[in-house]
C-alpha positions, 0 to 999 in steps of 0.5 A, a space after each residue: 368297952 364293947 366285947 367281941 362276941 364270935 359270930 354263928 353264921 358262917 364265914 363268906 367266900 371272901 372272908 374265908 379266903 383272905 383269911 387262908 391268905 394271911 395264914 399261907 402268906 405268914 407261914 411262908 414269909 414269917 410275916 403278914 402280909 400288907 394291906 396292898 398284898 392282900 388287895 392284890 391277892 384278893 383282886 380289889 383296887 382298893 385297900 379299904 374293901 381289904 379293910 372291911 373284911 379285916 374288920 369283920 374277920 376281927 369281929 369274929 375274934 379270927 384275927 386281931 389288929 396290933 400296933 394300929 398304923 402300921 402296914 403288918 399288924 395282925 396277929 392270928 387267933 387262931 
């Protein structure tokens, strides 16, 4: 079992940025936004490099990953 440790450097532009798009989206819809959504926001043509930044944002126990396989699944820390 590995354990989530917080990170001490401090977050990119990129990963700050997605994660104030996924509090706004939320806060405005009640919902998270979809992988696609965040792609277009972040302007990548690619939904796996939005999958990168999840996953790093998850390793820093910012977010976490529910219900695996579904489009809305992240729950915020914070």
């Amino acid at each position: 079992m590995t354990k989530i440790v917080r990170s001490k450097r401090p977050m990119t532009p990129k990963m700050l940025k997605l994660l104030q798009f996924i509090k706004n989206y939320s806060t405005k819809f009640g919902y998270m936004p979809t992988f696609k959504e965040m792609a277009d926001e972040m302007g990548y043509k690619s939904k796996n490099s939005v999958s990168v930044l999840i996953t790093k944002l998850e390793e820093r126990n910012e977010i976490k990953r529910d219900y695996a396989g579904y489009s809305r699944n992240i729950v915020l820390n914070g």
